[in-house]
C-alpha positions as CSV (number, residue, x, y, z in Angstrom):
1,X,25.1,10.2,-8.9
2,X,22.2,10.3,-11.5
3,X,21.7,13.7,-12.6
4,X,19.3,15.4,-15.3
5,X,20.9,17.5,-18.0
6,X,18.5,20.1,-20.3
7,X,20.0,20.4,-24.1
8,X,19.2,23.5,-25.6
9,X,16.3,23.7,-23.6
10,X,16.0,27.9,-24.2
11,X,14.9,28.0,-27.5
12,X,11.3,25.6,-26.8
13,X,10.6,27.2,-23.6
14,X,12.5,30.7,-23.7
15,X,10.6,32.0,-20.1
16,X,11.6,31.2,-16.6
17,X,9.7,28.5,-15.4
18,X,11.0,27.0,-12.3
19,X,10.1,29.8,-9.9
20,X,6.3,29.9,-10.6
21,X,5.6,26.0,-11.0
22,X,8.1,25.4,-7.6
23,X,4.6,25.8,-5.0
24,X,2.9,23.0,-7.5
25,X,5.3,21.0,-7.2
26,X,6.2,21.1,-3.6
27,X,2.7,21.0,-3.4
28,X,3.0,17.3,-5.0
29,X,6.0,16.5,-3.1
30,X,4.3,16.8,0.3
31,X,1.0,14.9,-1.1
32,X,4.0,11.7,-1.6
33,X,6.0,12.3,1.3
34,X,2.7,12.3,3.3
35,X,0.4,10.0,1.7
36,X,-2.6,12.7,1.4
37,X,-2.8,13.0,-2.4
38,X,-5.2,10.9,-4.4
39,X,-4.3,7.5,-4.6
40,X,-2.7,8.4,-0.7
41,X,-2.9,4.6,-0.1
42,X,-0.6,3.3,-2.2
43,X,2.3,5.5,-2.0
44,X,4.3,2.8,0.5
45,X,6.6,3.0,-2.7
46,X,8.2,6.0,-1.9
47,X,9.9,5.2,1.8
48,X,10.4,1.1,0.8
49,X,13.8,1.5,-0.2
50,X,14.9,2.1,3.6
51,X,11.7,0.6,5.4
52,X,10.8,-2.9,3.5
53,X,10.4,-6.0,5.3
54,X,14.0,-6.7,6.3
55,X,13.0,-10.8,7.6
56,X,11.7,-11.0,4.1
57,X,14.3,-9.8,1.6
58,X,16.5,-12.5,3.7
59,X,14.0,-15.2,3.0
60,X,13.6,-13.7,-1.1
61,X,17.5,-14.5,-0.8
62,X,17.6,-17.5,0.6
63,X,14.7,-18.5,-1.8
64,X,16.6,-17.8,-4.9
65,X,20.0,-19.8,-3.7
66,X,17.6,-22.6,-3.7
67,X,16.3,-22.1,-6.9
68,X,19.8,-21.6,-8.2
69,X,20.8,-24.8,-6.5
70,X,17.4,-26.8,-7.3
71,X,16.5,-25.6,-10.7
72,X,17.9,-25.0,-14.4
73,X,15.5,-22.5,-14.8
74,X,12.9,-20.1,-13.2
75,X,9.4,-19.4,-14.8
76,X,8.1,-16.6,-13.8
77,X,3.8,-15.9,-14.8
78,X,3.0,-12.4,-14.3
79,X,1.4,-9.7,-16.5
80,X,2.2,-5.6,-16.4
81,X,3.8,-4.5,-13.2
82,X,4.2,-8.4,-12.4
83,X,7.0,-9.0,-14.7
84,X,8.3,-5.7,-16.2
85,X,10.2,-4.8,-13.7
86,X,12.3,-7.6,-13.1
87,X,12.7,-8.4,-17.3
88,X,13.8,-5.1,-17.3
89,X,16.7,-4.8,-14.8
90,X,17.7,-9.0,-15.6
91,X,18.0,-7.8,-19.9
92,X,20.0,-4.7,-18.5
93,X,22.1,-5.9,-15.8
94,X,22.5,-9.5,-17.2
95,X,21.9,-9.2,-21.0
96,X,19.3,-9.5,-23.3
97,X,20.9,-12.8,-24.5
98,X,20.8,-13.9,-20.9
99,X,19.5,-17.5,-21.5
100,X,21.8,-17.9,-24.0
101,X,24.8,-17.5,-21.8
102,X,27.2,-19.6,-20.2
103,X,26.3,-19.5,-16.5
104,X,25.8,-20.7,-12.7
105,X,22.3,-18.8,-12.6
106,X,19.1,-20.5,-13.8
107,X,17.5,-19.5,-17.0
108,X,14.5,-16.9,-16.1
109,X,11.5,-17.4,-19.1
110,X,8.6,-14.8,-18.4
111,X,5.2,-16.1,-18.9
112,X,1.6,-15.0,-18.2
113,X,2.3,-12.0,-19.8
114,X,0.0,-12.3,-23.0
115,X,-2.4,-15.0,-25.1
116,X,-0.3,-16.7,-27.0
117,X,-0.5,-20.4,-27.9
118,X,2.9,-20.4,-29.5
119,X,4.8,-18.9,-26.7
120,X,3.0,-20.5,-23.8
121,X,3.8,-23.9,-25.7
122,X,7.4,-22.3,-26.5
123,X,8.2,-22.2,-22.6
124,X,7.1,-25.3,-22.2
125,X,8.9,-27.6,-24.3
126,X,12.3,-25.1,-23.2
127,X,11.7,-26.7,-19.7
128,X,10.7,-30.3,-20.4
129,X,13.7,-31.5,-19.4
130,X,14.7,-29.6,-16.9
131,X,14.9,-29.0,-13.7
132,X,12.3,-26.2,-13.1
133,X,10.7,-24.0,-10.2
134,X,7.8,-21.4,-10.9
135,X,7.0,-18.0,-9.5
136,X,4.1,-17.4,-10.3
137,X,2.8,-13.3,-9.4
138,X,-0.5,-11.8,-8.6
139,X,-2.2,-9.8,-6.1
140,X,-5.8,-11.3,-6.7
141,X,-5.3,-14.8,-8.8
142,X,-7.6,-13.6,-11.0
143,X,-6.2,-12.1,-13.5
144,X,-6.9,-13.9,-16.7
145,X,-3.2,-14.0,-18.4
146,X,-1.3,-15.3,-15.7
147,X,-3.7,-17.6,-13.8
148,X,-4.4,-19.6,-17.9
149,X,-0.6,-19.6,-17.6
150,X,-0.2,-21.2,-14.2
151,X,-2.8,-23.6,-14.8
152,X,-0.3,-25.4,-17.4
153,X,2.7,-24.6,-15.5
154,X,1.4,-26.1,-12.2
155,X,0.5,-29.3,-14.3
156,X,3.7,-29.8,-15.4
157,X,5.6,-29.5,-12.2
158,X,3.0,-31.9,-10.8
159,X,3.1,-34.4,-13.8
160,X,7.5,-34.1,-13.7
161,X,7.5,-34.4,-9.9
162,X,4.5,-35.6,-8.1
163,X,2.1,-32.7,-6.4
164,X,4.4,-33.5,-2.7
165,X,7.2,-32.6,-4.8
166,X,5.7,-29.5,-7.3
167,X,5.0,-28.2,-3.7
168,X,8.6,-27.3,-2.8
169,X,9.0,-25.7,-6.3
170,X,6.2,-23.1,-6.7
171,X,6.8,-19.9,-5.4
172,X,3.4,-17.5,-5.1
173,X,4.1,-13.8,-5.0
174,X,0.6,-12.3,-4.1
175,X,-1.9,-10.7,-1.1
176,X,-0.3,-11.5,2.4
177,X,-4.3,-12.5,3.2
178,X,-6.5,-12.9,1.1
179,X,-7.5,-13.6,-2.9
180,X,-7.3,-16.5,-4.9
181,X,-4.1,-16.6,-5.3
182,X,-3.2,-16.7,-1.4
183,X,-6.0,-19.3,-0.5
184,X,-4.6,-21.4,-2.7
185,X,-1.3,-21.2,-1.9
186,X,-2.2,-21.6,1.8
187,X,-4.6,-24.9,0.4
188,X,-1.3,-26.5,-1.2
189,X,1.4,-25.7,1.3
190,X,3.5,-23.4,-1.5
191,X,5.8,-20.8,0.0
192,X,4.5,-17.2,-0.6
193,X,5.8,-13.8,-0.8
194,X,4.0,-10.2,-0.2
195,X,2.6,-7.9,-3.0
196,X,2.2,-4.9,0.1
197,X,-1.2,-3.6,0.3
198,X,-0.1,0.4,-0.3
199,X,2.5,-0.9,-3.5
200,X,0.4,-0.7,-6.5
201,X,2.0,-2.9,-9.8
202,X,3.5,-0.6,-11.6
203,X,5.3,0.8,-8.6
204,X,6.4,-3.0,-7.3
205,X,9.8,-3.9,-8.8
206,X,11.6,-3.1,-5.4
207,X,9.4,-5.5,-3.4
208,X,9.5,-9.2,-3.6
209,X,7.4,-9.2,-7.4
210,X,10.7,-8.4,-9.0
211,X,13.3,-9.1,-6.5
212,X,12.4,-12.6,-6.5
213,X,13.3,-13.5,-10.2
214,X,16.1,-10.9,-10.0
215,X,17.6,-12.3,-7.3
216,X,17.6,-15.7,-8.8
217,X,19.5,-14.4,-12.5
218,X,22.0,-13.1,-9.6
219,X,21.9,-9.6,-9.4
220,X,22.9,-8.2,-6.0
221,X,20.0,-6.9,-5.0
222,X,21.4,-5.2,-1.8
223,X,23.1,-2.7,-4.0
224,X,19.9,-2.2,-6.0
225,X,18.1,-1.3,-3.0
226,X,21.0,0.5,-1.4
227,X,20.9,2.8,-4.9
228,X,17.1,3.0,-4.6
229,X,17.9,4.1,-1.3
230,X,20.2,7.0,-1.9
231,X,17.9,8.3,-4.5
232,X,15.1,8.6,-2.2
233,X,16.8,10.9,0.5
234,X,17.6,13.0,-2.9
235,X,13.9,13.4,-3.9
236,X,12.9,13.5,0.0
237,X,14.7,17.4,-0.4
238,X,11.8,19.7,-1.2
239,X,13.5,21.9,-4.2
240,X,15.4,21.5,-7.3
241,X,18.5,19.6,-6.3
242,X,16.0,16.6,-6.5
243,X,16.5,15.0,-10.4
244,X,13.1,14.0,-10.1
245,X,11.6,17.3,-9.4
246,X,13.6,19.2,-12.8
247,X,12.4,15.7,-14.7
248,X,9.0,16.6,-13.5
249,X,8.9,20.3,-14.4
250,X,10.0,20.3,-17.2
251,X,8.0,17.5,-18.9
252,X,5.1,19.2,-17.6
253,X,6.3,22.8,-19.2
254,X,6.5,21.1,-22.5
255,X,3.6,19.3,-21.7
256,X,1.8,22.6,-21.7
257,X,3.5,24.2,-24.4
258,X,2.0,21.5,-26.7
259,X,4.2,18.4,-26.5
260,X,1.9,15.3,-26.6
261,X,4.3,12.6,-26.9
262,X,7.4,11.5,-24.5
263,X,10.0,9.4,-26.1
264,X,12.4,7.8,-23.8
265,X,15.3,7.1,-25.7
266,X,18.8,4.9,-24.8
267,X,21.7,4.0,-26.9
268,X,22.0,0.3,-25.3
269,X,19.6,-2.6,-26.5
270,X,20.0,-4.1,-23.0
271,X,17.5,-1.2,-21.7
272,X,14.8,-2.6,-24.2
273,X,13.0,-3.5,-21.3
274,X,13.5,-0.8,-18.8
275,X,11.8,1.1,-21.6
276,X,8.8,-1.1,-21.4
277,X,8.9,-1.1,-17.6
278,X,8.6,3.0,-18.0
279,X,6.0,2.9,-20.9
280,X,3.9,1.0,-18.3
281,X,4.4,3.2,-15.1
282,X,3.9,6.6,-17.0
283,X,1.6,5.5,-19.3
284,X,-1.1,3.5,-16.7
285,X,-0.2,7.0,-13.9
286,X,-0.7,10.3,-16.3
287,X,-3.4,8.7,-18.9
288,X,-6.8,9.6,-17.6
289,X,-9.0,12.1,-17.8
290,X,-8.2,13.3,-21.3
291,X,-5.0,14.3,-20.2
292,X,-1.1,12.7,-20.0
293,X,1.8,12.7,-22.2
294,X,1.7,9.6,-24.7
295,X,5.1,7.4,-23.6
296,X,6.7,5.9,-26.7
297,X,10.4,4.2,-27.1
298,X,13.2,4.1,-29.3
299,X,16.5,2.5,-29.0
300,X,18.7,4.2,-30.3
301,X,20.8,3.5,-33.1
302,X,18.8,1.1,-34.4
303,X,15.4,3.3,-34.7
304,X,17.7,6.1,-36.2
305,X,17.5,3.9,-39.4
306,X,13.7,3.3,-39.0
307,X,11.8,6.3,-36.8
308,X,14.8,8.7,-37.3
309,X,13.0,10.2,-40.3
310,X,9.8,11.0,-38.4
311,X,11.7,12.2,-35.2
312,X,13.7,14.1,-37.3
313,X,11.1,15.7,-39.8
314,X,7.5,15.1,-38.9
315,X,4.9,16.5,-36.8
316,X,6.4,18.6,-34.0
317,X,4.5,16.9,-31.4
318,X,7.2,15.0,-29.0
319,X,10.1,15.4,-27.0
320,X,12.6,12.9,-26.4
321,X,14.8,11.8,-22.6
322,X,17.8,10.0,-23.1
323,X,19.0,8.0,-20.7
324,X,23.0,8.0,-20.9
325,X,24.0,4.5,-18.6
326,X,27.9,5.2,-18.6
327,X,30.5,2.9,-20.1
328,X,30.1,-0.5,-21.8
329,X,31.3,-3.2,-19.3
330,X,33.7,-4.2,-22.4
331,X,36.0,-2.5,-23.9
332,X,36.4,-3.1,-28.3
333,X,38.5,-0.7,-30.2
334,X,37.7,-0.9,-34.2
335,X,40.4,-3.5,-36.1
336,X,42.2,-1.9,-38.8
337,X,41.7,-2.9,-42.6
338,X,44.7,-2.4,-45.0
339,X,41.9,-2.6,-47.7
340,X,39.5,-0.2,-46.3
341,X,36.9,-1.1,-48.6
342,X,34.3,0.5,-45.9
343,X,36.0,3.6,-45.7
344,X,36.0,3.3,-41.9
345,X,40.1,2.8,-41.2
346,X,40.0,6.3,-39.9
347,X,38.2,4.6,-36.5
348,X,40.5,2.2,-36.8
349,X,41.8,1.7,-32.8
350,X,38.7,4.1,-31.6
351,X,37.2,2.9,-28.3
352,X,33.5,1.9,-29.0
353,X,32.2,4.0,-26.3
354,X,33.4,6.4,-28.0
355,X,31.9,6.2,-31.3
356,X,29.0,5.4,-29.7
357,X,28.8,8.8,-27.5
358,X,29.8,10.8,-31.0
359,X,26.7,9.6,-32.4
360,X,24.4,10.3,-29.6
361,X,25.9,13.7,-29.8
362,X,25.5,13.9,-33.0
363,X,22.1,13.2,-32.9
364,X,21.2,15.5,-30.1
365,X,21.8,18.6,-31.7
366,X,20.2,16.9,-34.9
367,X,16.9,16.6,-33.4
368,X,16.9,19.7,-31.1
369,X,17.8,21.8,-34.7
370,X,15.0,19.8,-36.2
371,X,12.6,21.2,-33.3
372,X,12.6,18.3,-30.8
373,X,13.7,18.8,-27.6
374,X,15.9,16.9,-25.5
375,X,16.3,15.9,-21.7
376,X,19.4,14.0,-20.7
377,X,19.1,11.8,-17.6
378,X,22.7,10.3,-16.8
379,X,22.5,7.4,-15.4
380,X,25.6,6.5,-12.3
381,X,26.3,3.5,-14.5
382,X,25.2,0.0,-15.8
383,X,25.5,-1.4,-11.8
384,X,22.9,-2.5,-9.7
385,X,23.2,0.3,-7.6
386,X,22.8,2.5,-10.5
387,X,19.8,0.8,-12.0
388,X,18.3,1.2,-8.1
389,X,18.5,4.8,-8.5
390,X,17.3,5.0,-11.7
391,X,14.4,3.2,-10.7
392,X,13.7,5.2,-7.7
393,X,14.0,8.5,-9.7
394,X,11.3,7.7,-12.3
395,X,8.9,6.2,-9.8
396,X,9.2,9.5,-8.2
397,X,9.3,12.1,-10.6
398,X,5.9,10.2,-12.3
399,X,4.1,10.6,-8.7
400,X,5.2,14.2,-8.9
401,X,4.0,14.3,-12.8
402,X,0.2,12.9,-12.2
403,X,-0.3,15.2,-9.6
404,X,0.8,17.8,-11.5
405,X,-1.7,17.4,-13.9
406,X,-4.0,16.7,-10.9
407,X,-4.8,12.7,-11.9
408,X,-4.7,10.3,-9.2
409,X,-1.1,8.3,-10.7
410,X,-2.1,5.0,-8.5
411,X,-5.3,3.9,-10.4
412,X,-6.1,2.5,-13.7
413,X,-9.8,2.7,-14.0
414,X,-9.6,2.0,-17.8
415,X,-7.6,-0.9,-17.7
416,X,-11.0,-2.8,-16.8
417,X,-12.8,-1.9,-19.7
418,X,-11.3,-4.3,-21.8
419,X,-11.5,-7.1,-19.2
420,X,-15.2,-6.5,-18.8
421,X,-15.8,-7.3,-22.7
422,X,-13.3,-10.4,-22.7
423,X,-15.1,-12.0,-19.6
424,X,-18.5,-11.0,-21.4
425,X,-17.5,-12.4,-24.9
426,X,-15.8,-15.9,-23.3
427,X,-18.8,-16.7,-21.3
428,X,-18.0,-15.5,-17.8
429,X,-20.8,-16.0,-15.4
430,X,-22.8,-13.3,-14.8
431,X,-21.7,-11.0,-18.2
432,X,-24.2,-12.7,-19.8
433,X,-26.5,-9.2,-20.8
434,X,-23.1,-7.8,-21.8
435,X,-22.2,-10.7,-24.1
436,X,-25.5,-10.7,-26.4
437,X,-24.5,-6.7,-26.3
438,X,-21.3,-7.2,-27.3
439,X,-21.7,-10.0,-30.1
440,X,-24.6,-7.5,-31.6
441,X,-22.5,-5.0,-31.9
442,X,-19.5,-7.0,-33.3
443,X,-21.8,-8.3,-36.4
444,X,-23.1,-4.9,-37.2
């Protein structure tokens, strides 16, 4: 079972902590558990894992065996909390090289998720001749990333296959009543799936905005709600024993002692994404009203080579969690060399686990000498059932963190300040004061 590990914790924060800060916390605990905290109405997060929609996890399933038997691949338009997620637990359950592979699941391609010419057009010619469905995600309809996105999507199907036939391959993930996104669906006859009214973004990987598209790479996702499940009666104990509540307190100790920056660390590249997925969910919960740890990312050992230096010799301002996920899948023991012109024969029949576990060792008590410290959050493995708790466990323990620092962690009031000035600048109706404001300033 996941567990969270303190290395050398003593010499950053040398005084007892956990007594005094415990009433804080179970103070946040019961504002989760209850729903009476800020941001109350969209904590349905934290008791999905054993209360979601049972009729339509069946339905997500029986959606993605069609998909795997109709399609060669899955697009799947959605921005922030609409594709994280899922990217995240397909790279690290599946494989970052996942398309790549030699397989009975569809290829999965994430759109929606930025501006770019190139890789909108990218995605497009990869499924010109193929057999494709879309799943296209979004509570309102509106948003401008992934509805530019679906508009060239949905023309496709409909050009490849006729709009009767485009009909039985688009798949809308958004409002159960109302929006854009749900009126049209309704309009066209598409099949639709629930973004629940008290699940914000962020917190939505467990509901049918990731399950969906994880589903369909064909990861059990039983299991991954079974381990999101078992986590959750861990953090529904009101004390210590919870992970998420040690994760929590301390974070928010060194956050107080001076730490600005949080970075969360892992030693496989298939996490790449999870990491993004986290960035995200802290990032958009603690940062507002000047106050919030900055969440960075490393993967580790590749950023040894490149950010090592700084996390090793710069300004003291960070603290790194490393997520340990267990042993490789494969097993590779280093070949021997009768030249040894690398020096490296000594590994020669060494496991590459554990090589790999030396160096994160190593580099522990490297960066805890060199003043950084270091949480460890062991993971119970690279399974489904593992990532489910791992999930579960961060969602909570950053629910506990914003309300620790007294933030409401379900809004995001300044991700609309850069929307405003792109509707103003591209001519949106009724931005039109804001535009001649805007363009002024830009010439100054």
């Amino acid at each position: 079972m996941l567990d969270v590990k303190l290395f050398h914790m003593k010499s950053f924060l040398p005084m007892p902590y956990e007594e005094a800060l415990a009433p804080r916390l179970k103070h946040a605990h019961e504002k989760l558990q209850n729903a009476s905290g800020a941001g109350g109405e969209f904590t349905g997060w934290v008791h999905l894992p054993r209360s979601y929609d049972r009729a339509e996890f069946a339905r997500i399933k029986q959606v993605a065996a069609k998909i795997q038997h109709d399609s060669q691949a899955l697009v799947v338009i959605g921005i922030g909390g609409s594709y994280l997620g899922a990217r995240g637990v397909i790279d690290c359950l599946c494989s970052p090289n996942y398309n790549l592979k030699k397989k009975d699941t569809p290829n999965v391609y994430f759109a929606g998720n930025g501006l770019s010419a190139d890789a909108l057009q990218e995605i497009l010619e990869l499924v010109e001749g193929v057999d494709f469905s879309v799943n296209v995600i979004s509570k309102s309809g509106t948003t401008t990333e992934p509805a530019v996105a679906f508009r060239f999507f949905r023309e496709a199907l409909e050009k490849k296959y006729g709009k009767e036939g485009a009909k039985g391959r688009i798949y809308a993930t958004t409002d159960k009543s109302r929006g854009a996104l749900k009126s049209l669906a309704d309009a066209e006859g598409w099949e639709t799936f629930v973004v629940p009214d008290d699940v914000g973004g962020r917190y939505s990987v467990l509901t049918a905005v990731g399950l969906l598209p994880i589903a369909v790479a064909g990861v059990d996702i039983d299991a991954l709600m079974r381990g999101a499940a078992q986590m959750m009666d861990r953090c529904a104990e009101a004390s210590y024993d919870c992970p998420a509540w040690r994760y929590a307190a301390i974070r928010y100790e060194l956050y107080r002692s001076g730490r600005s920056v949080e970075l969360l660390a892992c030693y496989d590249p298939a996490f790449r994404f999870m990491l993004e997925w986290w960035k995200q969910l802290y990032g958009e919960s603690e940062g507002k009203d000047d106050k919030g740890l900055f969440p960075a990312s490393v993967e580790f050992t590749a950023d040894l080579h490149s950010m090592g230096q700084y996390i090793q010799e710069g300004k003291r301002l960070m603290f790194e969690t490393v997520v340990r996920l267990g042993a490789s899948e494969h097993r590779l023991a280093v070949p021997r060399d009768e030249a040894d012109g690398d020096g490296l024969n000594f590994l020669a029949g060494t496991d590459m686990d554990f090589i790999r576990d030396r160096a994160m060792e190593g580099t522990l008590l490297a960066h805890t000498e060199g003043g950084v410290p270091n949480i460890i959050v062991e993971a119970d493995g690279k399974t489904a059932e593992g990532l489910g708790q791992l999930i579960y466990f961060f969602e909570y323990a950053c629910g506990l963190s914003g309300y620790l620092l007294d933030v409401n962690p379900f809004d995001q009031p300044g991700v609309e300040a850069y929307k405003k000035n792109m509707f103003a600048l591209l001519g949106k109706p009724g931005y039109e004061d804001r535009k001649a404001d805007l363009e002024a300033k830009l010439a100054e």
